[in-house]
N, C-alpha and C positions, 0 to 999 in steps of 0.2 A: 567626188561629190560628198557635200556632210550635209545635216539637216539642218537649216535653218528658221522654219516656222512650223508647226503644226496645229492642227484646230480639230480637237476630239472630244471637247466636252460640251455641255449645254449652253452654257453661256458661249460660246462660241458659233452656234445655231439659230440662238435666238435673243441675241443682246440682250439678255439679265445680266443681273451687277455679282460680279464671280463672288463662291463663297470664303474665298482667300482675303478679300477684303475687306469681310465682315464678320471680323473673328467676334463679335458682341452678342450680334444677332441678324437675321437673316427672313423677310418675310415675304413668302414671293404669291401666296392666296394661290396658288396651282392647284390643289384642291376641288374636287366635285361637289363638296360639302364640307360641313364643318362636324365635328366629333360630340360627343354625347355632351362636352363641356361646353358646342356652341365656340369652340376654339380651332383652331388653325396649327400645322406645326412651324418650326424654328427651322431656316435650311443651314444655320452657323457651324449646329454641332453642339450648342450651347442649350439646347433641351428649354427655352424660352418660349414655349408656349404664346400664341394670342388670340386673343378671348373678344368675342362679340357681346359686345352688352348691349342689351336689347335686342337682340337677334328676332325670336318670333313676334307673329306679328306684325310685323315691320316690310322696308322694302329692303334690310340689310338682306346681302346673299354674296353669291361668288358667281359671278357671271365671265362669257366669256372676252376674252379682252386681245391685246396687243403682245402679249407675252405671256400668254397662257393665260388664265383666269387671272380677278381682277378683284379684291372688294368694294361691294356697292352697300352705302348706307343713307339715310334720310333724302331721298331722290323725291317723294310725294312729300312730308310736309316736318320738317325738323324741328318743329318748335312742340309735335306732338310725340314723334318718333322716335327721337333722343337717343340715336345710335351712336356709340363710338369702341374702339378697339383699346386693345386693353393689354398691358404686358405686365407679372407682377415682378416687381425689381426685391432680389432676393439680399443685396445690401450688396453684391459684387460687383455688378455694372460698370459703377463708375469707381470703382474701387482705383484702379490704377489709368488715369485720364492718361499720361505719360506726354508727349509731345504734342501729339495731336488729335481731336476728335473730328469726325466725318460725320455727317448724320442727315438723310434723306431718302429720296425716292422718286416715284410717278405719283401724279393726282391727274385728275379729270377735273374741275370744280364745276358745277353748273352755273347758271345765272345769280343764284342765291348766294354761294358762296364767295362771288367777285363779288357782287353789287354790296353786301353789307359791311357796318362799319369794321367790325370785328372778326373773322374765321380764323378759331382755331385747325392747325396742322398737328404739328406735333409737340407736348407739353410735359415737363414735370412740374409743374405748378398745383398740382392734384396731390399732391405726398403722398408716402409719409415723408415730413423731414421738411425739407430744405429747398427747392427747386435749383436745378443748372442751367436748361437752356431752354428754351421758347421758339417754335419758329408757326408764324400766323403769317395772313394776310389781311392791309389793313385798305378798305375802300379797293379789293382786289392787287394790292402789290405788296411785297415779301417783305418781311416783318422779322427781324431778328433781336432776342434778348435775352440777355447771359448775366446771371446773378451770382454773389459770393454765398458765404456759410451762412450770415446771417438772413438770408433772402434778402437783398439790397441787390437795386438793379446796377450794376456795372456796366452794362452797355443796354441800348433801346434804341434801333438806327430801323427806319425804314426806307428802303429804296424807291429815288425819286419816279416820278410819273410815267417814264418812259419804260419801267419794269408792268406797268401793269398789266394784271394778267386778263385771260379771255374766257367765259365759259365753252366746256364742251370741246375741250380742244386738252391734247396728252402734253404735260408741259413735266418735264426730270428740274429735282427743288430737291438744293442741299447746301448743308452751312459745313464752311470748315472752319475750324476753332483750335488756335494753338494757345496754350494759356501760358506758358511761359514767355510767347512775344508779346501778349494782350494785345493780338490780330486775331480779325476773321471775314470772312468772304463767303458770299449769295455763288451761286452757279446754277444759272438760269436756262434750261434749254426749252426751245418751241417743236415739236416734231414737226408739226404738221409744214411749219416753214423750214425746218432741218436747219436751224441758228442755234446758238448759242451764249450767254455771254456770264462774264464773272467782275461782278461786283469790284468797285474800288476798294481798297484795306479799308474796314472798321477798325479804329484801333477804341481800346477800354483802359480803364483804370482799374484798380483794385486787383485782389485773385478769384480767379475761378471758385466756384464751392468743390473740392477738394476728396469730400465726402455727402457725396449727394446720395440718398436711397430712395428716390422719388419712382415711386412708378410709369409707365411710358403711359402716353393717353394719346390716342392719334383723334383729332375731329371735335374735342369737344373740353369748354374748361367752362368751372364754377359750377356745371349745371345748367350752365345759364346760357353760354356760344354753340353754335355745332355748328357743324364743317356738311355739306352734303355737294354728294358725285363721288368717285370711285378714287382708290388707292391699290397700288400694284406695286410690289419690286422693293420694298423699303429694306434699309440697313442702315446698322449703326456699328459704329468701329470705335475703341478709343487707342491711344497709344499707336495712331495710325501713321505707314508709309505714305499715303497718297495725299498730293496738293490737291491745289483748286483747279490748278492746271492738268492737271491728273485725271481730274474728274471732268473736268471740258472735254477730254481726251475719251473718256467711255464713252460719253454720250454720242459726239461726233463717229467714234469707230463702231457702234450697233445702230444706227439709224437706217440701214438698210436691212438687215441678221431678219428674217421671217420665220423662222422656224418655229416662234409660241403662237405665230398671229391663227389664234384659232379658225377664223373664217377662211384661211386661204388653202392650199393642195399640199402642201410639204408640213411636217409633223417635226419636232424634232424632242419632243416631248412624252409620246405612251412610250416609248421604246428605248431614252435616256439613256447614255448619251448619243447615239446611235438617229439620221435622218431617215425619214421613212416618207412615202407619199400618204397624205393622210385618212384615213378612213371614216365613212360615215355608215354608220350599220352594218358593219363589215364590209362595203364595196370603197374601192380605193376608183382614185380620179385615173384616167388616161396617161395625166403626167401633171408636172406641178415642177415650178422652176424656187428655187434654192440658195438665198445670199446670203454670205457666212457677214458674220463682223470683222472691220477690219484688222490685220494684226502689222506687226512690224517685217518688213520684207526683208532686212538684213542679207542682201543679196551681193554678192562683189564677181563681177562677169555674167555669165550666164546663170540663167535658171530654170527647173526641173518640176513640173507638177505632179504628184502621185494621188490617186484618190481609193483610199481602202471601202471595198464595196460588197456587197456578194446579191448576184443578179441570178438569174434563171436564163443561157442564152436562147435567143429567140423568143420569148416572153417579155422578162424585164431587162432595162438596161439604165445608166448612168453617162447621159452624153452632154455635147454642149458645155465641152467646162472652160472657161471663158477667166478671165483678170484683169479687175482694172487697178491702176497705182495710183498713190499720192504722193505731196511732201510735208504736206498738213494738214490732213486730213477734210480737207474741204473742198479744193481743186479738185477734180478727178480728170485723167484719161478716159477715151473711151474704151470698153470691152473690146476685148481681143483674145480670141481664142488660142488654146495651147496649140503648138506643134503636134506635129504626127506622134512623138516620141515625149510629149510632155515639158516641151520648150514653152518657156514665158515669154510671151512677144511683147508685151506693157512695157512701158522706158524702164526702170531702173528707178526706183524712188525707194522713200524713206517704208510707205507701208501698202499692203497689197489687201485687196480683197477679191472673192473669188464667188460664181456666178454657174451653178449647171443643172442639166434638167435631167426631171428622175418620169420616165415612161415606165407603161406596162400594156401588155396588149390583151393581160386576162384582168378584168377586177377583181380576182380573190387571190391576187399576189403581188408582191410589191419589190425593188430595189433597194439596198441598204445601203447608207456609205457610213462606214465606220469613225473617215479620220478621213483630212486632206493633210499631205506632207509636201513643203516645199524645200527641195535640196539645191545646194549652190556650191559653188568652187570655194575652197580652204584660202580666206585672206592671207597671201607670201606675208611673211613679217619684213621688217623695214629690214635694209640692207642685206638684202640674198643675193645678191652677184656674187656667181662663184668665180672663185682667183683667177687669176687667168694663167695658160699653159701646167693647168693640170690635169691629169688624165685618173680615171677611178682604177684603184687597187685591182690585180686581176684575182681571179680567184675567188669572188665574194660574194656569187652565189650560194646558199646554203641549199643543203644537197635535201631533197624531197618538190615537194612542190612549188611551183615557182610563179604561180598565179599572185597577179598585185590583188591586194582587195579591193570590192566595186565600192566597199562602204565603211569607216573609219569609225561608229560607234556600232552598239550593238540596238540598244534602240532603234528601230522601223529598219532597222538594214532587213536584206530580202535574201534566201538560197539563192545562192548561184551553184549551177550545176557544172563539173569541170569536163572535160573529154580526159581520153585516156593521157595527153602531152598533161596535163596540169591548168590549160588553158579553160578561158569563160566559154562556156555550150549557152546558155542560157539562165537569164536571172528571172526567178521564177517571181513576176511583182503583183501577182494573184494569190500568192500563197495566203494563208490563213490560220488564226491559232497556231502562230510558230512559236513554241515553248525550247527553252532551252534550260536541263536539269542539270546541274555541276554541284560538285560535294568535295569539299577538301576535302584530298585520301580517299575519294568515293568515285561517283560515279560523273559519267560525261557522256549525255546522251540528246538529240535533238527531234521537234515530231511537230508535224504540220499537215495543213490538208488543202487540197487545191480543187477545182469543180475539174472531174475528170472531162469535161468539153475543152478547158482551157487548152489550147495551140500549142504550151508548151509542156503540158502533160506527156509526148512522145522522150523528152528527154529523161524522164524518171522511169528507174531500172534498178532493180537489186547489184547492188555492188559498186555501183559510180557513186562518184564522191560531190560532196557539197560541201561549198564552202560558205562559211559564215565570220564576216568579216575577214579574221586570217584566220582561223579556226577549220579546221579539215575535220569532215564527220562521213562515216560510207553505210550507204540504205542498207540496211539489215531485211526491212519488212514493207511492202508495199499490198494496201488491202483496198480493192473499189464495194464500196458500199452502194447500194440503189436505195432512198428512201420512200416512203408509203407515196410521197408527192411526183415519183419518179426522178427524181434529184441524183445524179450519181456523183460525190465523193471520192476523191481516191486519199489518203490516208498514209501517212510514211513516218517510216521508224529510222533514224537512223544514230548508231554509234560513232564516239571520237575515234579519229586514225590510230591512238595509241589501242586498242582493241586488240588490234590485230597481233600487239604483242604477246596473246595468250595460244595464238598458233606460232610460234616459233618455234624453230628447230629442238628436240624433246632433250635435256639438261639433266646430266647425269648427279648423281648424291658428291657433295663439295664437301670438304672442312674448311675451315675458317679462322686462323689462330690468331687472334687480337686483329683484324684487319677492322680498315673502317670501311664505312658503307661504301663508298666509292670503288673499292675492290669488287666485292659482290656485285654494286651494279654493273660494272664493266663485264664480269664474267654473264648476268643476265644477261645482257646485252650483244655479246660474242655469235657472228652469224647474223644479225641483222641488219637494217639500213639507220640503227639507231645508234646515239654518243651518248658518254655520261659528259651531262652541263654541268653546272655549278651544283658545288656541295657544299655546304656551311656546317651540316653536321660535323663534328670531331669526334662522337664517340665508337670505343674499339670494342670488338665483340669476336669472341671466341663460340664459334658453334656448327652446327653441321646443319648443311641446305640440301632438303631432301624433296623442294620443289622441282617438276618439273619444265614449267614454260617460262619463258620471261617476263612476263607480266605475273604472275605471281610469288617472282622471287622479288622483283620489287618492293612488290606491297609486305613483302615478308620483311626484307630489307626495312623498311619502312618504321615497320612495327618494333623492330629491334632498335635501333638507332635513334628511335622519335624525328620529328621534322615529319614536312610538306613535299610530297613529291608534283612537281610540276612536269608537265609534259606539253612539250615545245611542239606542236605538229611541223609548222613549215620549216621548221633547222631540222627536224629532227634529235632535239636533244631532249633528255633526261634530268631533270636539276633536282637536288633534294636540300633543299630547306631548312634552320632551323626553324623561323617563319616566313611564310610564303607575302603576305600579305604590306599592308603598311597604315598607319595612323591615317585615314582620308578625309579626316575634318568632317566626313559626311552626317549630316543630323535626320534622325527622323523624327517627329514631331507630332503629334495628333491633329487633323483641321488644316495639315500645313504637306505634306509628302505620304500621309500615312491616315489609312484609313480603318485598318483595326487589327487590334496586335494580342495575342494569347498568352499569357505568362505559365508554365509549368514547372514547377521545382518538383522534381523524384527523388524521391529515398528509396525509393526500391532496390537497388544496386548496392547503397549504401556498405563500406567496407573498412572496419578499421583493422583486425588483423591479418594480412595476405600470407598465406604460404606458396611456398616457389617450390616444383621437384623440375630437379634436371635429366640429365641422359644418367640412365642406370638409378635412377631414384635418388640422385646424389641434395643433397642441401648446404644451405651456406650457414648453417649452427656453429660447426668450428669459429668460423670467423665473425658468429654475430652473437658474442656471448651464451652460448648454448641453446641460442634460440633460431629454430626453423622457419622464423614469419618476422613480418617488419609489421610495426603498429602505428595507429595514427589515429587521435581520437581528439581533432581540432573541433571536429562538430559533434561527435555525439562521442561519450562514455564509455556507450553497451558494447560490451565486444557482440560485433557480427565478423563473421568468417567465411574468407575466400581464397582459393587455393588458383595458383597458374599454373598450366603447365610448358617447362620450359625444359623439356625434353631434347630440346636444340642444344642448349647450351652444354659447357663442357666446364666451363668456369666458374667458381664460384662466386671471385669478388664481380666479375659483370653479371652475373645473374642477381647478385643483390643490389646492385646498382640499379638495375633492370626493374628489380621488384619495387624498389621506392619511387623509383617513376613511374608504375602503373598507380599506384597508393595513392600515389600524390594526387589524381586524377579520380580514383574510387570513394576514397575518406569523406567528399564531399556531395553535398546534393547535385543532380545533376538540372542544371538550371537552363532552361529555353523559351524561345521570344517566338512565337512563326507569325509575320505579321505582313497584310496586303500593304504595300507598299509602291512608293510612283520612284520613276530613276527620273529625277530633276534634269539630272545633267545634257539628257538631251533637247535640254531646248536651250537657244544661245542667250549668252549672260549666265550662267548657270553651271559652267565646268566646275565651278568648287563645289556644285554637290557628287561629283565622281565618285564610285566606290567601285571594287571587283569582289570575288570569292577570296575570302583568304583578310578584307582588310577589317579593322577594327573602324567602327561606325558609332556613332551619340544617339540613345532612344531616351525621348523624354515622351511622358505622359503624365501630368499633375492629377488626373483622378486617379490611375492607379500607385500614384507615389513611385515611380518607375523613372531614372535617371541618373542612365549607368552605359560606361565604354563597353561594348564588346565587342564577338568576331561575327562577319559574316561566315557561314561552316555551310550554308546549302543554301541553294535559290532554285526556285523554276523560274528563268524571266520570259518573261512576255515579249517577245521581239515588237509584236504590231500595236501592242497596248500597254506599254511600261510602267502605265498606273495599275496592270494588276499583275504587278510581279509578287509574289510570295518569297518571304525570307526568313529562313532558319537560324536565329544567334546565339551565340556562346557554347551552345555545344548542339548536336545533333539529337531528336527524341529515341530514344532508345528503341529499338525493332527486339523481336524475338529471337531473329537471329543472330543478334548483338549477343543476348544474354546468353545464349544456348551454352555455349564456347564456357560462358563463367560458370554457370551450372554443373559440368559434367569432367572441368578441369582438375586434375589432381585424383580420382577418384579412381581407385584400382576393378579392372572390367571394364574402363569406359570403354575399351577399345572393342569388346564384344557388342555391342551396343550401335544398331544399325542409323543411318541419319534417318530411315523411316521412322524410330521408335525415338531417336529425339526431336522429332518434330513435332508431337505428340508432349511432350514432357511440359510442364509447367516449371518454366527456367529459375525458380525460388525454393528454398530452403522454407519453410514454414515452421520445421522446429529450431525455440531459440536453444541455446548453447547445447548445442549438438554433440557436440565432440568433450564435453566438462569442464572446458577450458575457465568455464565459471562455478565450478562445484556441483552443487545439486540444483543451481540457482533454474527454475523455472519447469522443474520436474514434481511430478509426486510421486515418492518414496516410499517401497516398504521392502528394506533388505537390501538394499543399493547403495555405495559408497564408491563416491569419486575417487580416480586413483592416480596422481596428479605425474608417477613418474613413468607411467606404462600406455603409451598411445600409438597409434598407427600412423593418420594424418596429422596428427598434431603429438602433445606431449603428455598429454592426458587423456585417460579413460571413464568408464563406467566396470565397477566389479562387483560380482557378489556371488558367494559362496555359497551351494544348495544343502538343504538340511531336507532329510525324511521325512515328510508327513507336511510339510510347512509350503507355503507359495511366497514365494519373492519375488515384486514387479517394481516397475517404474513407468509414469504414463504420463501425456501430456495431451491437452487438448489444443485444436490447434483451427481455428477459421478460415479456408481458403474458398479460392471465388470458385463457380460454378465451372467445370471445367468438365468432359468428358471422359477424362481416363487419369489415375494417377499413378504414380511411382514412388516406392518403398525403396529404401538404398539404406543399408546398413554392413558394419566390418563386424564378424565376431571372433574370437579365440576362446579355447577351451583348452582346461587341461582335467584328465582323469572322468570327465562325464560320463556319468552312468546312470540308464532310468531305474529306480529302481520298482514300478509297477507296471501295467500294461496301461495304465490312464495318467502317467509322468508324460509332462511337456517341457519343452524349451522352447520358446520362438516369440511370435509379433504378432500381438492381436491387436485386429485393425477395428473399431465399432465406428457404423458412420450413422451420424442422426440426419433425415431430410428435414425439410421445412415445415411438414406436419407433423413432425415429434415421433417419429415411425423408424424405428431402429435396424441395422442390421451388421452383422459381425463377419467377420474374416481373418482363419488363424494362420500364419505363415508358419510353416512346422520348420524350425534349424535343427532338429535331431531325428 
């Protein structure tokens, strides 16, 4: 089964016009009230603001309606009231019209508003500038008029008599306008009679106005016309996907959706995107029945209903779930309730809509349904007859687990729980908040929660395996929670199969003479049910492995050789990578997949000279013109200095090879995206937004100037919610225990130096040119002179000569953040020292000033 339809967001609940296709602006009055400005917000994204003018006083308000609130303006007497709505046009708008504009909404009009000669809707006739489009009603029926640059009317078509509309009745009113065909078309819908119709082509002369900066005006022109009864749901799009036919097509597929109808039992609104039974005063109804809009069934064989929920058993529940079909959305089937096991009994048509009732047997609790998922058989491609008198290869099972996957993407697929053969125990389709965390070269771990009532709660157990999709992970942690409401939880931790490579048979100390990774992995691997897979790596490395499990000689492997270690659970195999990933065309977008994204660039780490020591403290200076360190100063000038220690190695020219591939990676800021993000791909039409861990992905965002390839490097996904997956790009945020490692490498005593006492450590260097490597540059001097050819870690010192009677220091001041404990690290050498009084010093005075100016000193005695 794959997924073919799912319905998880608002507009899915409660037929609003989705905000994907009103990337201009978006105004749906859902609101309790309006804001200190007597304004309303923008649901596009687009921060456009709408503004009530005349608000107090008046009978404008937000009242409740058919889709949530509703605005209501000159309903007592318009000619006194003079309300209308207001958007200010910031000169963008219409900046880029492109192929198509869309532009509409809901009205209510009352009696006033049919019967006169005039009703303005919606106007840029009001400037500043130029006016574009006009849509009124003239003697009650639809009025459309589209002007050029110099406000010259280029079209003025009103639809004949059998358009005309009705007071007090919800009628969906929208013009589509392509200006490059000089077409446009009315799209007229009735609710209350559930018709619909679209206008014959308008065709026009002239061009469109091009650059219009006209303000929006809904309900009222000159001063002098007003519009009076209610407006709901409006949007404008330019450069729009959707026809006339497109927009027949909304109306028709939300005509049943109740989930804003504020009057009725079902909510799908406080608690967005998520249906609830709805609350008044805090007491919820007994039950309340729930019809989604319709969507496209995409169905080929059978079909599967899922409905993501979370109940209270014996309290609340989510029953009754029922589907009727179409092929045009105006025939319907009758309701037919799912299968025992969530089989679709409706024929087979082009789109489905879905029908179920939400109970509770206490009113101060409720039932939720998250999401309905409809899954289907995988359409065979054309010509799959296999040959005939062939028989499959023997042998070709791969050796570990042998279980088919229940589910082919990772989107809304569900744990399946395996028995000890590898086979399906149970597919846990209760599960909840199933998050899945993966890290190239990191980490691979899964965690979920289920209502410990659920039936199949008995199959979960520390140490049994689940599968996800093909993906084998084993319960590490299983925790039952009770909550204050009596709610018990049970709660699971579980790691990837490869895990288990870090109990492997215990691996004695190896050398390594120019071997390539492929060697090393094979000996990690020796004794277990694991292969080494593909290696693309080529580079050769001379060094001693002093790991000892297999999953650690890997990742050591790893780091030695660069590349992507993959880990194959159901073959069992091993692959190392130079990249693991592939270009997936995938885009993220602002308004479009991606709902909000962090940009971090670090310099903290920042490294332009590396020094490398090897086994025996050996360096690659012979061979790099006398110099112990590789430099790289693409981004910044200052020498900063860091040391690796490459204590493994044995060679010199791969250790310097070694060292320029860390640089390469250090020299620069470390730059990351972490951004909430939707995985497109699972819904059908939509495979080309595919992406995995590892591939390289397109982030655009034009406010932050942001529009750039890079890697996906970490995700937690959202199995049940894939709109909130979180993704980590271009490189991972740096942890503490990232830098630790850089902090403490190279530095003679690290090895005395317990992980308690560097966990503790503030992983940064805070004085600049430490080692002299830049002279006296950022020191204050007195009796101290650089000494360019006598160093320890590097090739330079600090020296200076003691005279009787005299002090000679060298001091710097240096700002570090508030930290609870700090560490003093310095190298000295002496030769002939001698004090000559009882009050002669040598050493490190430390003076710390706090934030009140309140001083205190600390000498470290080195004699």
């Amino acid at each position: 089964m794959v997924l073919k339809t799912i319905l998880n967001t608002q507009p899915d609940f409660t037929g609003e016009f989705p905000a994907e296709y009103a990337k201009s602006g978006l105004w749906r009055f859902n609101e309790s009230t309006v804001d200190n400005d007597d304004s309303v917000s923008d649901s596009s994204g687009c921060g456009r603001s709408l503004k009530f003018i005349n608000w107090s006083g008046t009978s404008a308000n937000l009242v409740e309606s058919q889709k949530g609130n509703s605005a209501r303006i000159n309903i007592v007497d318009p000619t006194t009231e003079r309300s209308y709505l207001y958007v200010k046009n910031d000169g963008s708008i219409f900046e880029n019209i492109g192929e198509r504009i869309i532009v509409g909404g809901w009205i209510n009009p009352t009696i006033y508003s049919v019967g006169n000669e005039y009703c303005p809707i919606f106007n840029t006739r009001y400037g500043p500038g130029q006016p574009i489009l006009y849509l009124s009603l003239y003697y009650g029926a639809p009025r459309l008029m589209l002007y050029d640059s110099s406000g010259n009317l280029i079209l003025d078509k009103t639809l004949s008599w059998d358009y005309q509309l009705n007071g007090s009745v919800w009628y969906f009113i929208a013009a589509v306008i392509e200006p490059a065909n000089r077409q446009a078309w009315y799209v007229i819908g009735d609710k209350d009679a559930g018709t619909v119709r679209i206008s014959d082509v308008m065709t026009f002369t002239g061009t469109l106005n091009p650059s219009c900066t006209a303000d929006l005006i809904w309900g009222m022109h000159a001063d002098t016309y007003y519009y009076a009864g209610f407006f709901d749901d409006w949007f404008l799009d330019v450069d729009s996907e959707l026809t006339a036919e497109d927009l027949k097509n909304y109306f028709l597929a939300g005509l049943l959706a109740n989930g804003g109808v504020m009057s009725g039992d079902v909510d799908a609104l406080t608690d967005s995107p998520n249906v609830t039974l709805r609350a008044v005063d805090g007491v919820y109804p007994t039950s309340g029945i729930l019809y989604t809009r319709a969507v496209k069934c995409n169905l080929y064989g059978s079909g599967q209903v899922t409905v993501s929920c979370e109940y209270v058993s014996g309290t609340t529940a989510v029953t009754d779930i029922q589907t009727s079909t179409s092929g045009d959305l105006e025939t319907w089937s009758d309701w037919a309730d799912v299968g025992a096991n969530g089989e679709v009994e409706s024929p087979n048509a082009a789109y489905i809509r879905f029908r179920m009732t939400l109970t509770t047997t206490d009113t101060s609790q409720t039932p939720k349904i998250m999401g309905i998922q409809l899954y289907g058989e995988e359409e065979p491609p054309e010509d799959t007859e296999p040959p005939e008198d062939t028989e499959p290869p023997e042998d070709t099972e791969p050796p570990g687990n042998t279980a088919r996957p229940a589910y082919e993407k990772l989107g809304y697929a569900r744990p399946v729980v395996l028995d000890s053969n590898g086979a399906w125990e149970a597919v846990l389709e209760n599960a909840y908040d199933i998050i899945l965390t993966g890290e190239v070269n990191g980490e691979d771990t899964l965690s979920f929660s289920i209502p410990f009532q659920d039936g199949k709660r008995s199959y979960i157990d520390n140490e049994k395996k689940i599968q996800i999709v093909e993906d084998i992970y084993i319960i590490r942690t299983v925790t039952d929670t009770r909550s204050t409401d009596g709610t018990i939880i049970t709660s699971v931790y579980a790691e990837a199969e490869f895990y288990d490579l870090a109990y492997s048979v215990r691996k004695e100390e190896k050398e390594f003479d120019a071997a390539t990774a492929a060697e090393a992995m094979a000996y990690a691997l020796e004794g277990t049910e694991w292969r080494v897979g593909t290696v693309t790596v080529s580079t050769l490395r001379t060094w001693t492995c002093s790991e000892t499990n297999a999953l650690s000689i890997l990742r050591e492997v790893a780091d030695l050789h660069g590349g992507d270690l993959v880990f194959d659970c159901p073959n069992r195999l091993v692959h190392l990578y130079t990249f693991s990933g592939t270009d997936s065309g995938a885009l993220f977008s602002y308004r479009k997949n991606m709902k909000d994204i962090e940009r971090t660039i670090d310099t903290t780490s920042l490294v332009t000279r590396l020094y490398a020591y090897g086994a025996d403290g050996m360096t690659f200076a012979d061979i790099n013109d006398g110099k112990a360190y590789v430099e790289d100063f693409t981004y910044s000038s200052e020498v900063r200095i860091s040391s690796l220690d490459c204590s493994s190695f044995t060679n010199p020219y791969q250790m310097l090879e070694y060292a320029r591939m860390r640089l390469a990676d250090y020299c620069k800021p470390n730059v990351s995206y972490v951004l909430n993000a939707m995985d497109l791909s699972v819904l059908t039409d939509y495979a080309h937004e595919a992406w995995a861990l590892g591939d390289y992905v397109r982030v655009e965002d034009k406010d932050l100037g942001i529009s750039v390839t890079t890697r996906v490097v970490r995700r937690e996904y959202n199995l049940q919610e894939p709109w909130n997956t979180v993704l980590e790009l271009s490189t991972t945020l740096r942890n503490l225990g990232d830098t630790l490692a850089d902090a403490v490498e190279g530095l003679s005593g690290a090895g005395d130096v317990s992980s308690t006492d560097l966990a503790n450590l503030v992983p940064f260097n805070h004085l600049l040119n430490s080692r002299a490597d830049n002279g006296m540059a950022y020191w204050t001097n007195s009796g101290f002179e650089a000494d360019a050819e006598n160093g320890v870690s590097g090739t330079a010192s600090f020296k200076a000569e003691g005279t009787a009677g005299a002090t000679k220091s060298m001091s710097q001041t240096v700002y570090p953040a508030n930290c609870a404990s700090y560490t003093i690290s310095a190298q000295i050498g002496s030769e002939s020292l001698e004090k000559l009084s009882d009050d002669s010093q040598v050493g490190i005075e430390v003076v710390i000033e706090y934030e009140d100016g309140t001083t205190e000193s600390h000498f470290i005695d080195l004699y």
